[in-house]
C-alpha positions as CSV (number, residue, x, y, z in Angstrom):
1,X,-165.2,-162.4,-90.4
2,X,-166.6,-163.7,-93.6
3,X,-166.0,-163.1,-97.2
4,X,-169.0,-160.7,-97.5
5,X,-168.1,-158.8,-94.3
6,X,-164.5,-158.7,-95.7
7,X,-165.6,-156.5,-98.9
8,X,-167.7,-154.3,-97.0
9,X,-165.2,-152.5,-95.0
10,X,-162.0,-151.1,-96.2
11,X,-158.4,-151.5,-94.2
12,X,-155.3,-150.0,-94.2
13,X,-152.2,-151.9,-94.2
14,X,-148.7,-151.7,-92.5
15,X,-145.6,-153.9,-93.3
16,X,-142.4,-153.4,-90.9
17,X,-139.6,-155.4,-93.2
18,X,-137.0,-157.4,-92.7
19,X,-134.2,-159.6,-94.2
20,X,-135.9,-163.1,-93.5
21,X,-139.5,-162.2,-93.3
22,X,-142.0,-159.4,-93.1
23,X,-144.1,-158.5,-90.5
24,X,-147.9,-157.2,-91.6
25,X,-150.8,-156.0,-90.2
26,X,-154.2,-154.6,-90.8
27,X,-156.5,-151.7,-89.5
28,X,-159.7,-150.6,-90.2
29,X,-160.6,-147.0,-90.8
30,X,-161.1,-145.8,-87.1
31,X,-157.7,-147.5,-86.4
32,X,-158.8,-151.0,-84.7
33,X,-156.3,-153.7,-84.5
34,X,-157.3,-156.9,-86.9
35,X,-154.8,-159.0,-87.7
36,X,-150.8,-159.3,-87.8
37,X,-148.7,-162.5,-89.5
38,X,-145.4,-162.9,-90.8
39,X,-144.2,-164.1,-94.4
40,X,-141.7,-165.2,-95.8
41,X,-139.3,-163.0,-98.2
42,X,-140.0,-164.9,-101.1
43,X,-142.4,-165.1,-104.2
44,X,-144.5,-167.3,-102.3
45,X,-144.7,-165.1,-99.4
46,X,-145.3,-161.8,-101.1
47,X,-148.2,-163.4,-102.9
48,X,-149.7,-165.1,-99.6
49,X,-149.4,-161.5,-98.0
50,X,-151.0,-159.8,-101.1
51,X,-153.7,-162.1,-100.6
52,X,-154.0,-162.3,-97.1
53,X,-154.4,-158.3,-97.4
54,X,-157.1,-158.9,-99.6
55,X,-159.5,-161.4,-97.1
56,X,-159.5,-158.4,-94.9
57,X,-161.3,-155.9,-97.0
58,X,-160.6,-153.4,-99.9
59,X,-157.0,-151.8,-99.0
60,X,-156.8,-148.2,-98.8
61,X,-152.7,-147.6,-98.8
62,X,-150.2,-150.0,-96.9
63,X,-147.6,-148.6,-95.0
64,X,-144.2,-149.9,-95.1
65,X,-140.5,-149.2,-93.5
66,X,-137.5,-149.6,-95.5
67,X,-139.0,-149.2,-98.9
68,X,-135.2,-148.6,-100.4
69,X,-133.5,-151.4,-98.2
70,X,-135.4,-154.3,-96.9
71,X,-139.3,-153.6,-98.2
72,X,-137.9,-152.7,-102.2
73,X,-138.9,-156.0,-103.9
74,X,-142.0,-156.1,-101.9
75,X,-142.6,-152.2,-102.4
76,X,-142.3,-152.8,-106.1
77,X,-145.0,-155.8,-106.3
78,X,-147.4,-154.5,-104.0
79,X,-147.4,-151.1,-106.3
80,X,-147.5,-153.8,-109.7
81,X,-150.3,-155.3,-108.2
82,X,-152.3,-151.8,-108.3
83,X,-151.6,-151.1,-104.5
84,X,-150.7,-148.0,-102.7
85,X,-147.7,-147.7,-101.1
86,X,-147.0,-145.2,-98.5
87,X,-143.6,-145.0,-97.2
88,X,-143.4,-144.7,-93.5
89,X,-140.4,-143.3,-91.3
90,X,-139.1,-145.3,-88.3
91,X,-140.8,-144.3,-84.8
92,X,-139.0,-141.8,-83.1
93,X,-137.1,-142.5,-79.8
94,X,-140.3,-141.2,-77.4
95,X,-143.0,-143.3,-79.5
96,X,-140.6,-146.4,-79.0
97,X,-140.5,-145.6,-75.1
98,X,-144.2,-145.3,-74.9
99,X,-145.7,-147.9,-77.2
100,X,-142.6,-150.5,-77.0
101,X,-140.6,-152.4,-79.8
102,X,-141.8,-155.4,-81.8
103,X,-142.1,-156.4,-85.5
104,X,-146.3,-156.7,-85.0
105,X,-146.1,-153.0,-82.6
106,X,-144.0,-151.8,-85.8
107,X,-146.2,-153.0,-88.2
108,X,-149.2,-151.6,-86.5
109,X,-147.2,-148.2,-86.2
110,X,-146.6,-148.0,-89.9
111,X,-150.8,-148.5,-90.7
112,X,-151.4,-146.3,-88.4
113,X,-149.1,-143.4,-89.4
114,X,-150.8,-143.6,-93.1
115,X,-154.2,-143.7,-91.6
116,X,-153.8,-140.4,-89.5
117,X,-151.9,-138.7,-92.5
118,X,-148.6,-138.5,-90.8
119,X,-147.3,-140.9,-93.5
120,X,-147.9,-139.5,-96.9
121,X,-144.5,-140.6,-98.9
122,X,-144.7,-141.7,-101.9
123,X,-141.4,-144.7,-102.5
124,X,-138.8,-144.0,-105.9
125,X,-140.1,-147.1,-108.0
126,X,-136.7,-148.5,-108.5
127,X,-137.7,-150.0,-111.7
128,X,-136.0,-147.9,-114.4
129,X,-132.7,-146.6,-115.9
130,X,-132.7,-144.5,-112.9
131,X,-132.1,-147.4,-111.0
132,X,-129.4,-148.8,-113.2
133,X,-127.8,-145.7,-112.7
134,X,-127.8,-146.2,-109.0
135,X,-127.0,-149.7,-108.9
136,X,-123.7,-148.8,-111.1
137,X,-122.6,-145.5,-109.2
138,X,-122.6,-147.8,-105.6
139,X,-119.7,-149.9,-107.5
140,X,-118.0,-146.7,-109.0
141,X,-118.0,-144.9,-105.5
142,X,-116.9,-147.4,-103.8
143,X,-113.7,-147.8,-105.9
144,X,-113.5,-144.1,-105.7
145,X,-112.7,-144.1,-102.1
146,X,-110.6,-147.0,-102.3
147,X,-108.3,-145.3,-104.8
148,X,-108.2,-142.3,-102.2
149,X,-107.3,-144.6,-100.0
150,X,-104.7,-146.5,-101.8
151,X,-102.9,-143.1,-102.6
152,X,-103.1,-141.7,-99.2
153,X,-101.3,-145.0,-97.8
154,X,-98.7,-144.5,-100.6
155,X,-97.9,-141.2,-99.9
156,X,-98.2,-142.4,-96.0
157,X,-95.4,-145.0,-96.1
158,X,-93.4,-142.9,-98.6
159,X,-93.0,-140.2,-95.5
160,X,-91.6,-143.2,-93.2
161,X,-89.6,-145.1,-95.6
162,X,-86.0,-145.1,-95.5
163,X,-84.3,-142.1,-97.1
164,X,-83.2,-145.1,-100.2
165,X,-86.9,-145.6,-100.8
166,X,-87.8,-142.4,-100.5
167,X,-85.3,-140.0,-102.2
168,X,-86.0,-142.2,-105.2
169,X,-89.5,-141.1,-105.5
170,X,-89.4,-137.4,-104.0
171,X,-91.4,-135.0,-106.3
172,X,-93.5,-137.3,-108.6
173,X,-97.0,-136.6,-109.5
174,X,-99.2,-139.0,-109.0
175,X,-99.7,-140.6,-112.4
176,X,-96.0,-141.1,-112.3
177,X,-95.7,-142.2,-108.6
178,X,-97.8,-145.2,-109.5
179,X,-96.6,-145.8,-113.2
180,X,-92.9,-146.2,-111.4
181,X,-94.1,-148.4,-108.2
182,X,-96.1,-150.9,-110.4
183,X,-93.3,-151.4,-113.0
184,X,-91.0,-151.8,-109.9
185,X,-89.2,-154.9,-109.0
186,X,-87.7,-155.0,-105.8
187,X,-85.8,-157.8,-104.6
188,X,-84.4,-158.4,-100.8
189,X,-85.1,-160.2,-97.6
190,X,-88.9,-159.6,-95.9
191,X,-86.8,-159.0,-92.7
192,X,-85.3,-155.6,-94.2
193,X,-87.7,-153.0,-93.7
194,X,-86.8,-151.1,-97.0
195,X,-87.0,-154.4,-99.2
196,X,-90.7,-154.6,-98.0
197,X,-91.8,-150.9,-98.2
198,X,-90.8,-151.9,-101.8
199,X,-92.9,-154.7,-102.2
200,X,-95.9,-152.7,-100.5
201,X,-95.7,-149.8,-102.3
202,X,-95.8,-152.1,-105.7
203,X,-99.2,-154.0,-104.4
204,X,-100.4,-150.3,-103.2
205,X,-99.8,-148.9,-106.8
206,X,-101.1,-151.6,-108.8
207,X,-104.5,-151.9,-106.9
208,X,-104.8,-148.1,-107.3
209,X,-104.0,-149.1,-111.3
210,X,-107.2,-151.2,-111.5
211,X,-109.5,-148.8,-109.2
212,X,-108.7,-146.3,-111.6
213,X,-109.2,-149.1,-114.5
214,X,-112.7,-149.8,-113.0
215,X,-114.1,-146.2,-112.3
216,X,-112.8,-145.8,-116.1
217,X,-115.8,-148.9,-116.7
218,X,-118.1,-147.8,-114.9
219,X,-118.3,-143.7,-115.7
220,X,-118.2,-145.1,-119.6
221,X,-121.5,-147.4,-118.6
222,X,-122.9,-144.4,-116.7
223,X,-122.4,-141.9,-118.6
224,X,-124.9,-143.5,-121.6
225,X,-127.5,-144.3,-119.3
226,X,-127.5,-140.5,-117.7
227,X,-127.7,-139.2,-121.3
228,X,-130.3,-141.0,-122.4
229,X,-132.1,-140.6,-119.1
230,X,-132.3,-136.9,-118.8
231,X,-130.3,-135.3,-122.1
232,X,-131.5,-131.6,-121.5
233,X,-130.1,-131.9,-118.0
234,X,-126.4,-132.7,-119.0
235,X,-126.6,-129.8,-121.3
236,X,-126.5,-127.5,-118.1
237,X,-123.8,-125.1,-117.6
238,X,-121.9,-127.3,-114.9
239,X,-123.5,-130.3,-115.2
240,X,-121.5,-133.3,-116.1
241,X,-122.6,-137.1,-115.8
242,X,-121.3,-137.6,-112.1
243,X,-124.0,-134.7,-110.8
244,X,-126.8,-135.5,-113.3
245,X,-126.6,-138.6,-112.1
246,X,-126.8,-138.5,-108.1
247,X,-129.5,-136.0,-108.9
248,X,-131.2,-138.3,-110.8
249,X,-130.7,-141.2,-108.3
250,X,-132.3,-138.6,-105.8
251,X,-135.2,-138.1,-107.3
252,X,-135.7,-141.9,-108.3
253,X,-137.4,-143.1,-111.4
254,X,-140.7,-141.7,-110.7
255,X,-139.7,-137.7,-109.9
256,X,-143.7,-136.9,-110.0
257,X,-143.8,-138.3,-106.6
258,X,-142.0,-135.0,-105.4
259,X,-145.1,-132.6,-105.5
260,X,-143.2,-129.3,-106.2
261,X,-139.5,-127.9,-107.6
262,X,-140.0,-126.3,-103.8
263,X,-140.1,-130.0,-102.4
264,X,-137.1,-131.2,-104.6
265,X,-135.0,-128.5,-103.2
266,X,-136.0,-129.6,-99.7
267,X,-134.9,-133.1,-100.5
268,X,-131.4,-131.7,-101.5
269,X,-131.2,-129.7,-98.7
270,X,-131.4,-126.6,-101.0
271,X,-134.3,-124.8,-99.3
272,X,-133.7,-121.7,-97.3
273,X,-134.1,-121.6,-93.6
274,X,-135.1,-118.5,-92.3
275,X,-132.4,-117.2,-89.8
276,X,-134.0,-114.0,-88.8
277,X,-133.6,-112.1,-85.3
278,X,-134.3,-108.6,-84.3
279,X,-133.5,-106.3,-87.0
280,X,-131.4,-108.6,-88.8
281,X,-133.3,-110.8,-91.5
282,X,-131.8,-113.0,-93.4
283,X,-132.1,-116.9,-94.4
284,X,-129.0,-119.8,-94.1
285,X,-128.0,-123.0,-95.6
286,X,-130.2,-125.7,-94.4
287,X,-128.5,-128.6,-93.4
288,X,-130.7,-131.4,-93.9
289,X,-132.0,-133.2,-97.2
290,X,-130.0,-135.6,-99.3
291,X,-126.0,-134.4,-98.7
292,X,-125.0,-136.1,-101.9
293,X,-127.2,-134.7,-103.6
294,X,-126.5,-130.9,-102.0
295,X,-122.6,-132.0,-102.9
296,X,-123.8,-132.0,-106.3
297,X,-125.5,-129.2,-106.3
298,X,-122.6,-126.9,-104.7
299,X,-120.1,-128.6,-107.7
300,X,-122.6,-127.1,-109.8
301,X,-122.1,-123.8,-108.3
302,X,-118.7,-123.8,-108.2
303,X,-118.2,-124.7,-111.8
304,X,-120.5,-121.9,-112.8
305,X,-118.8,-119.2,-110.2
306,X,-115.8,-120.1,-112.2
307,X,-117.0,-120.7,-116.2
308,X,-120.4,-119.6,-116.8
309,X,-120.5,-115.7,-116.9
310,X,-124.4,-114.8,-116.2
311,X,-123.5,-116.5,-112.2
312,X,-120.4,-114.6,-112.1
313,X,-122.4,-111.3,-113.2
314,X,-124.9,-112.7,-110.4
315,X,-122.1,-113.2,-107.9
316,X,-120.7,-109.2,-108.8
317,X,-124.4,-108.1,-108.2
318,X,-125.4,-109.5,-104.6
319,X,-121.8,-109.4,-103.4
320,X,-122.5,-105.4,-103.9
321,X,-125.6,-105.8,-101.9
322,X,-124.0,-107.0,-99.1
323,X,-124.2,-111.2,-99.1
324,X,-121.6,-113.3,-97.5
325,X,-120.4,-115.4,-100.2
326,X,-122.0,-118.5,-98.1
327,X,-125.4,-116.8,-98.3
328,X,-124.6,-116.1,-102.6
329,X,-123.9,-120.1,-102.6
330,X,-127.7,-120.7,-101.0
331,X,-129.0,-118.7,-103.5
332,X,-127.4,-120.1,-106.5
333,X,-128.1,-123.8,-105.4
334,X,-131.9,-122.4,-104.8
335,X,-131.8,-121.6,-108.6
336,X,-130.0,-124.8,-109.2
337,X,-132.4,-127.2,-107.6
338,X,-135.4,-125.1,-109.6
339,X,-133.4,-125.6,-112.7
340,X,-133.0,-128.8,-112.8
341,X,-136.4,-129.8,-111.5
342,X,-138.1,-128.7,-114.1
343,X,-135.5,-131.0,-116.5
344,X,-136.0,-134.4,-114.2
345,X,-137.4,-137.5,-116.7
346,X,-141.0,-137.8,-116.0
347,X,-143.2,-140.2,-117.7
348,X,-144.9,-140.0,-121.0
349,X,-148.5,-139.2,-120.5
350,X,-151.0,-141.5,-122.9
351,X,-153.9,-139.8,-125.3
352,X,-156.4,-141.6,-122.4
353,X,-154.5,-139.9,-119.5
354,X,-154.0,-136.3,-121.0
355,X,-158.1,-136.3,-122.2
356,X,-159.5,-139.4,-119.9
357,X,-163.1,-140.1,-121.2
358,X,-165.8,-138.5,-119.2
């Protein structure tokens, strides 16, 4: 094909990712097979693909898998380099049967899903404060479990210990369980069994100290960046820093991608599915969407069941017209999700963009 033929015709692209290298490979518009190579992960490679995209013809959209894992540096310069980028879901198990598993059968797969409009995702950009904010909650979540973890093993060995270690400690709170075990010194052989409990509960307590010293770091870096990210949405009723920001981290930095408050809701697993049979209509919780997200939205609930007196008023009413209190929930994360959709950061529109010259 020559240089003139390339620029007549246009393509559609297709990138299945990896760790070491990425598989592409191009299409035309009626979904013929032109091309598949490899490149490397690198700089250099993501330039050599951008420009080995371009000998083939003007690029419609390029599909990609594992735009948030593997495919996020390259999602992020494709889209700098004024390229679309479709995000493509993985085959499902009777596709793979039929058409087989490779990287260039993936790639292909991925072109072809945006070409026949099965694809039409649009990837979070991962480029902003939203992305900060996820970056620093992975860190902060982590330590949360391990702190949960450390107590639970505390309280675990304090139910086997011997009645010496364990009458010492009965009926503590927690902020004074671990105060005592880390000040502790014990002293003893290894080879007693209540010597050691010691000496384990002391390590136990003192890495739950710094968890606790490191979620302390990272909620007073997050909770800045969440502010200044979306300031209407902490001021919610029910809303605190923790929620704002997995809702945030949800919706990525560019929440215009999500068409529709509707769509938002169906992300978070907020959107009612109809449950309806016979005589009896009626919707239920759907199940599906981002469940950290849905977690947040429920805390929100809760918090405004218990503290904010227009939901309770709201609660009184439908629980008179016969909802379950699991069907009041759906309803009030419903109004949730529409809530806070219409509070999401969104970019600020230019003079050019708002009244674009005709």
């Amino acid at each position: 094909m020559t240089a003139n033929e390339a620029t007549e015709i246009s393509v559609v692209g297709g990138i299945d990712t990896h760790t070491d290298f990425h598989q592409a490979a191009v299409i035309d518009t009626v979904g013929r097979q032109l091309a598949t190579e490899s490149f490397e992960t690198t700089p250099d490679g993501y330039w050599r693909l951008l420009e080995w995209f371009a000998s083939h013809g003007e690029i419609i959209a390029v599909g990609m898998e594992g735009t948030g894992s593997y495919g996020a540096e390259l999602a992020r310069f494709l889209h700098g380099n004024g390229l679309t980028v479709i995000e493509v879901d993985r085959p499902d198990r009777k596709a793979r049967r039929a058409n087989g598993k490779s990287d260039p059968v993936d790639a292909y797969a991925a072109a072809t899903a945006v070409l026949s409009g099965r694809a039409d995702g649009t990837p979070k950009t991962r480029d902003g404060v939203v992305e900060s904010i996820r970056v620093l909650r992975v860190a902060r979540n982590s330590a949360v479990k391990a702190r949960t973890q450390a107590i639970n093993q505390i309280r675990a060995l304090m139910i086997s210990a011997p009645s010496e270690v364990r009458d010492r400690f009965r009926g503590l709170s927690t902020k004074d369980l671990i105060s005592t075990l880390a000040r502790s010194r014990p002293t003893g052989n290894l080879e007693d069994p209540a010597y050691t409990t010691k000496v384990t509960l002391r390590r136990l307590a003192r890495r739950y100290q710094a968890l606790d010293e490191e979620i302390k770091e990272a909620e007073a870096e997050i909770g800045p960046l969440v502010t200044k990210a979306a300031p209407k949405l902490v001021a919610l009723p029910g809303v605190g820093p923790e929620t704002a920001g997995q809702l945030l981290e949800t919706a990525g930095d560019n929440p215009e991608r999500l068409r529709s408050e509707a769509s938002f809701a169906h992300l978070c697993g907020a959107s009612p599915i109809p449950a309806s049979s016979g005589r009896t209509h009626r919707h239920r919780l759907n199940r599906g969407g981002d469940r950290q997200a849905n977690r947040a939205l429920h805390t929100i609930v809760l918090v405004r069941m218990k503290y904010d007196l227009r939901t309770q008023k709201y609660v009184a009413r439908r629980t008179a017209d016969g909802l379950s209190k699991k069907e009041i929930i759906r309803c009030l994360k419903r109004f949730v999700a529409r809530e806070i959709y219409r509070l999401l950061p969104r970019p600020q529109l230019t003079t050019e963009q708002l009244c674009p010259t005709p």
